[in-house]
N, C-alpha and C positions, 0 to 999 in steps of 0.2 A: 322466542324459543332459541336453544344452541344447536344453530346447524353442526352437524356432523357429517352427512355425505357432500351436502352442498356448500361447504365452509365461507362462512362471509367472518369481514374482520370483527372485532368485538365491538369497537367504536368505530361508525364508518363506514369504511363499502371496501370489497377487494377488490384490485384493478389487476391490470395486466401480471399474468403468473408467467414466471421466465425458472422453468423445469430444468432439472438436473440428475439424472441416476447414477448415484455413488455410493458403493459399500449397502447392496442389498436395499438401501431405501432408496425415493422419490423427494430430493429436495424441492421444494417451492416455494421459490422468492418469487413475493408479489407488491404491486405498486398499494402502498397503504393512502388509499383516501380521507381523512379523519372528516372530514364537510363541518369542520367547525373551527374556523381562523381566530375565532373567540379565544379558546381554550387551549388551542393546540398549534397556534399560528399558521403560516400560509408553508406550502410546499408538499412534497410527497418524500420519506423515506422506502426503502424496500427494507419487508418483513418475509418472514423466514418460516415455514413450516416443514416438516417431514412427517410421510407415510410410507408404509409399507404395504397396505392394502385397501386403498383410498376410502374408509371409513372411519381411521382413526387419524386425526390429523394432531402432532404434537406441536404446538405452538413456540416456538425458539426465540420469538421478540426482533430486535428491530437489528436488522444484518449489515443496512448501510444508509447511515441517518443523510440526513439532508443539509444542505449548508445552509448560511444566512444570508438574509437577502441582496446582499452585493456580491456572493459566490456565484460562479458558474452553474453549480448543481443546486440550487433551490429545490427547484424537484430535482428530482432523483428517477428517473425515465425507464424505459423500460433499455435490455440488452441481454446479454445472457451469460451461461459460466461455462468456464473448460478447465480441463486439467492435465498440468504439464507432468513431467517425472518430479520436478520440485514445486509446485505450486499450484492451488486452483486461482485460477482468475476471474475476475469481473469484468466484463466489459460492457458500459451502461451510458446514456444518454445524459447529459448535463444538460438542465432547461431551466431560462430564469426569461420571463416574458416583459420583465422591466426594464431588460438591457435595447431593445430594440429603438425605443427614443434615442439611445443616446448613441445608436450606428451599431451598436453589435450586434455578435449575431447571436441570435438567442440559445440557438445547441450548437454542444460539440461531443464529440466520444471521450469518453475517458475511461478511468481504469483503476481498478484496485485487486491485491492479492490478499492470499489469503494460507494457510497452515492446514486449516484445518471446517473450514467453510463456515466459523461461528465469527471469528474475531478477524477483521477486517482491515489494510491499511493502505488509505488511498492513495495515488501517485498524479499529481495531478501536471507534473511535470510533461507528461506522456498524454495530456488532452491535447488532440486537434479540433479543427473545424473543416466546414465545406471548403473547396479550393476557390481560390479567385475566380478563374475562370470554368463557366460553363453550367454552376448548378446555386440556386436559389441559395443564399447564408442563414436561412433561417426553417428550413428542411434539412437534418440533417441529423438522424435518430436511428434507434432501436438495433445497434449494432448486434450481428450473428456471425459469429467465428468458430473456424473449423479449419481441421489443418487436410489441407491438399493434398492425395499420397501420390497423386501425380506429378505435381507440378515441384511437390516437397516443398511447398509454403504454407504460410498461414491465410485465407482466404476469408474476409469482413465483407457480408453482405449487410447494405444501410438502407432506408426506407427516405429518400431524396427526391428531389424535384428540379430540372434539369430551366436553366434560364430563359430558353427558349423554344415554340409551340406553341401550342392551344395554350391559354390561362387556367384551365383545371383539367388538361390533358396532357401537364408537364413531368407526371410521377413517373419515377423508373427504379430499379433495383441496384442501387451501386455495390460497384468494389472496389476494395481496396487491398493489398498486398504485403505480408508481413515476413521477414524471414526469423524474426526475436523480438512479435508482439509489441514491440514500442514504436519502434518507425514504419509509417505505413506510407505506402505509395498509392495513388489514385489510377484504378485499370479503367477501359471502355465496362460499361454496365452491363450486368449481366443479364437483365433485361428489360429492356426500355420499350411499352406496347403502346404508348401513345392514348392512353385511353380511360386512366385513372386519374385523379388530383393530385395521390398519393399510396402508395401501398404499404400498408403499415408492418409492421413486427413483422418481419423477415425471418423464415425457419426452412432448413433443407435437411435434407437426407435420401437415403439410395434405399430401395428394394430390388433386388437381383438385379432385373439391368435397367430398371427406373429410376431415374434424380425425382424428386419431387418439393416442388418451389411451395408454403404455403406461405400467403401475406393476407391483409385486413384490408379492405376495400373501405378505403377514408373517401365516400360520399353518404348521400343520404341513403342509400341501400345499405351499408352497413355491415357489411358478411365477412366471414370469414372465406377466402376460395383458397385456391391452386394451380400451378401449374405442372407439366411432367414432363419429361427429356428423356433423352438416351446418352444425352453424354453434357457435363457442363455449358457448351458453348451452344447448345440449345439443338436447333427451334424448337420451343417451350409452346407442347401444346394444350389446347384447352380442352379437357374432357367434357362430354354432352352436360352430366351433371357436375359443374366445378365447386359449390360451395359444402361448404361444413353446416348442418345446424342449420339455422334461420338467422332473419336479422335481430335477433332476440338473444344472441349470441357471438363476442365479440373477442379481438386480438387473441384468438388460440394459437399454441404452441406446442412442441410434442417433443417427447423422449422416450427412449427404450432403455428396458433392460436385460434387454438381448432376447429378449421370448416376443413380451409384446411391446406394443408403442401405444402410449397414453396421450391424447392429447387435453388438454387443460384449455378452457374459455370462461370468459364471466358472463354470467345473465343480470342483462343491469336492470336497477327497482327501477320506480317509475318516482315522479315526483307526487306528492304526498303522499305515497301510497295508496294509488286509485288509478282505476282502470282506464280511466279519460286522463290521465298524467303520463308527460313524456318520455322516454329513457333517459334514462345520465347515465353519466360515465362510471363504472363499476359496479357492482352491484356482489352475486356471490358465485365462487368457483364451482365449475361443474368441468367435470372430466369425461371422455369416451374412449371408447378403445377403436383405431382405424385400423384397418387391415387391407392389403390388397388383394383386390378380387382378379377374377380369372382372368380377363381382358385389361389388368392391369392397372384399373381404377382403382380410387381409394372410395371405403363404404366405413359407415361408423356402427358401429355396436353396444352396448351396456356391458362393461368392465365384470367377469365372472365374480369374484371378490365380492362387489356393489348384490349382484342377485343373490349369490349366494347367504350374504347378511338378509337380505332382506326374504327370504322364504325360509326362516325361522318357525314361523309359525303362520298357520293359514286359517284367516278370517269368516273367509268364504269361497266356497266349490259349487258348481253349475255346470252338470255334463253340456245341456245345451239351452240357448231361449233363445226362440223366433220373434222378431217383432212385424207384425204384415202393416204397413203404413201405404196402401196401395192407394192412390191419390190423395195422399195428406201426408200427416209429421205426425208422429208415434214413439212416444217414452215410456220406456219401462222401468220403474224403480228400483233398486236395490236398495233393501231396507235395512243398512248393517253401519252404527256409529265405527267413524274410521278413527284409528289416533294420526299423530301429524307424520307422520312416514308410516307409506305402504308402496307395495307396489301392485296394480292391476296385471293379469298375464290373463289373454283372449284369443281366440282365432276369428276371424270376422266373412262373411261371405254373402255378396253382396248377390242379390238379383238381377237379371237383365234388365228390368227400367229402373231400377234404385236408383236415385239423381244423387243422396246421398245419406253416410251412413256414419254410425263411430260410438266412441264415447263420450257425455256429460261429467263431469265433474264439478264436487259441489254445485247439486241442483239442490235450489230449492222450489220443489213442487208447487209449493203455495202460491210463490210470486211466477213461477213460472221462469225460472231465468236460473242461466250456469254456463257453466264455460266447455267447450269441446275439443277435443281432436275427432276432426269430420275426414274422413275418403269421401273425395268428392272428386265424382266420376264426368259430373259435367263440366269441370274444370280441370281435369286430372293435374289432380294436386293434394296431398295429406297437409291439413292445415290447422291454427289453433284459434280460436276468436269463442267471446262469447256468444249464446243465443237464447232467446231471439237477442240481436243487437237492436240499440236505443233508436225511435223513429228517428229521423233525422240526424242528432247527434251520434258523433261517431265516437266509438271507442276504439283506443288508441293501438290497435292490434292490425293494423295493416301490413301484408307481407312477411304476416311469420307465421311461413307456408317450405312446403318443398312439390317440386316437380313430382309424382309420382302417376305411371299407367294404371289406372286406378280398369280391372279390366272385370264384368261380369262372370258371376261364375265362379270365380278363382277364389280364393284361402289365402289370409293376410294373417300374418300372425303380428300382436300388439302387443309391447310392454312401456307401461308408463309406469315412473318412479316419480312421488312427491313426496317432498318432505318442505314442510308449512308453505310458502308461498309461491314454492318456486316448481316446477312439474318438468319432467322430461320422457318424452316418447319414443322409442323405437318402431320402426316399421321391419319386420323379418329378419331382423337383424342386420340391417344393411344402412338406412337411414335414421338420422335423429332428429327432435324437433323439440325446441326448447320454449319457456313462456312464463307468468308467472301468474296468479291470480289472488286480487284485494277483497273480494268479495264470497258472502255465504260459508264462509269457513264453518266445520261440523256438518257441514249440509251432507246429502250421499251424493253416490254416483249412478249414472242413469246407462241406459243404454239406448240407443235412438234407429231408427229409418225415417225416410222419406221418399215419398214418391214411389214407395215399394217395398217386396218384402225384402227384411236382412237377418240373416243367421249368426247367433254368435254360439262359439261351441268353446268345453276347455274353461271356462269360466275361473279366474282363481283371485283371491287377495288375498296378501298374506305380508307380516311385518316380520320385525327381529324378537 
């Protein structure tokens, strides 16, 4: 199918998206995967989209091709744009993984301008690397630039790994110092927590009197998080709940255009398209809107724009359905053929012994099998896996969960958006949770309890 909320490349997979708000739209350069060196040979270019109300995404082609395999920039990495009184810039990661036998070092930042954000000329004069002393030569990526109105410099936060410490607890957040974007000096990090390998794609920005750091957690967890401040030079603290999304959701990034702040992550496929197949890298863009809450946290929401395409037309309405599953598991079917985007909108209200509750999608009743977002109160945690899962063998849906006080009693309200494989949830408009599902496509969607009774009220599906 042609994704259009969930935009994946036409050949390929979209990787890291590096957002830009210019002139009423949402630029979005993103790292072009092609997974076929056959056809299209080895490296990554960045490709170029723009929207204006993230369901119509206009395709612009390829923004900043890739060099040849003895260039620096083979791939073409991720970085970000700004723009001066005379020019937008680029400022992006050069990565060629064949130079390491020969002593180099595999990244460095570099740089290209631009007129007009379509036609591109890179300056390669103006690439550095990591310095001699003190940080790994071959860490040394996903440059984010912003100009200081304090310090009145230009300030390059990089995603690095410092030569000395733990051997995957060496990642720290560099900086570097610019007064005219080409010569940059090396400052003390801006934050160095001792406790990552690496933290990827670096993004900052202020709400009133919060900085707020977000990076990619490069281990096997996988996540997008954060950090928050009161003033640059930190201490960067870590809110209760720090991440974005699940680990089903990766390298997000964010920009405003002056109302709200969009941020942009990819949900990567699995390999061959199956539920027991692993993540890779890229897969298809999905966007959220973050906002800061009272206590000066950030919470994600579903983009107004996105609901509002999407309650066009309504499938199906249900004041309310009880499901009593008082010492067992209880599915109620909704018997309505879905097309490949909808979105479900529920209110959910769990019982005092409900162990747990949610919704099915694509179930197929016959085999008995389909995938959920469960409130599970015995874990308090809102989570996504299939059920039942395989005896023994596991499907690959491990920790793509969020923390949530999952509390009796209380009124949840749920919106999930899918569009063909790829599903995303809201919890109250506060938290997201992302996932994807290979299986029972056409199937319906259920409604569940266990171990008790569950109330769902509000009942809605509805498409464009």
């Amino acid at each position: 199918m042609k994704n259009r909320i969930f935009y994946k490349a036409p050949s390929g997979a979209t990787a890291d998206i590096i957002p830009f708000f210019d002139k009423e739209s949402f630029h979005l350069f993103y790292l072009h995967d092609f997974r076929d060196v056959a056809n299209h040979g080895e490296g990554t270019p960045w490709y170029h989209l723009e929207t204006r109300n993230f369901v119509d995404y206009k395709a612009l082609g390829e923004a900043l091709p890739r060099g040849m395999v003895n260039d620096q920039d083979l791939y073409v990495f991720t970085g970000c744009v700004i723009k001066t009184d005379q020019k937008y810039h680029i400022f992006y990661t050069g990565h060629n993984p064949h130079f390491r036998k020969d002593g180099k070092p595999e990244q460095a930042v570099m740089h290209a301008i631009s007129d007009d954000l379509s036609n591109w000329t890179k300056l390669p004069e103006d690439t550095f690397f990591s310095p001699l002393e003190g940080y790994e030569p071959n860490d040394w990526r996903d440059p984010f630039v912003f100009f200081n109105e304090e310090k009145k410099e230009y300030w390059m936060l990089l995603a690095a790994r410092k030569k000395n410490g733990g051997s995957v607890r060496r990642g720290c957040t560099a900086l570097c110092t610019s007064t005219d974007l080409k010569k940059w000096m090396v400052a003390e990090p801006l934050w160095e927590p001792h406790y990552h390998y690496t933290h990827e794609c670096p993004d900052l920005f202020k709400i009133g009197k919060w900085w707020y750091l977000i990076y990619s957690e490069f281990s096997d967890k996988r996540m997008t998080r954060y950090r928050m401040a009161r003033n640059l030079s930190g201490p960067w603290y870590a809110p209760k709940d720090d991440q974005f999304d699940g680990r089903s959701y990766y390298a997000a990034k964010s920009a405003s255009d002056g109302g709200i702040r969009a941020l942009f992550g990819w949900v990567p496929t699995k390999t061959n398209n199956e539920d027991a197949g692993s993540w890779q890298w890229g897969g298809n863009l999905v966007a959220h809107e973050i906002f800061q809450r009272k206590n000066g946290e950030l919470g994600e929401r579903p983009l107004k724009s996105i609901k509002k395409h999407l309650s066009k037309k309504t499938l199906y309405f249900s004041d309310t359905i009880d499901v009593d599953a008082t010492g067992r598991c209880e599915f109620k079917k909704i018997d309505i053929q879905l097309p490949e985007t909808y979105m479900i909108s529920l209110d959910i209200n769990m019982s005092k012994y409900t162990n747990r509750a949610g919704v099915s999608l694509r179930r197929n009743h016959t085999k008995d099998e389909g995938y959920v977002y469960i409130f599970d109160a015995s874990r308090q945690r809102f989570a996504f896996d299939r059920f039942p899962n395989s005896p023994w063998h596991l499907e690959n849906f491990q920790g793509v969960s969020r923390h949530l006080l999952v509390i009796p009693r209380k009124k949840y309200h749920l919106d999930i958006i899918v569009e063909g494989d790829v599903c995303v949830a809201y919890v109250d408009d506060n938290i997201a949770l992302s996932s994807r599902m290979h299986q029972n496509e056409g199937q319906p969607p259920a409604l569940f309890s266990i171990d008790g009774k569950t109330s769902f009220s509000n009942i809605k599906i509805t498409t464009d």
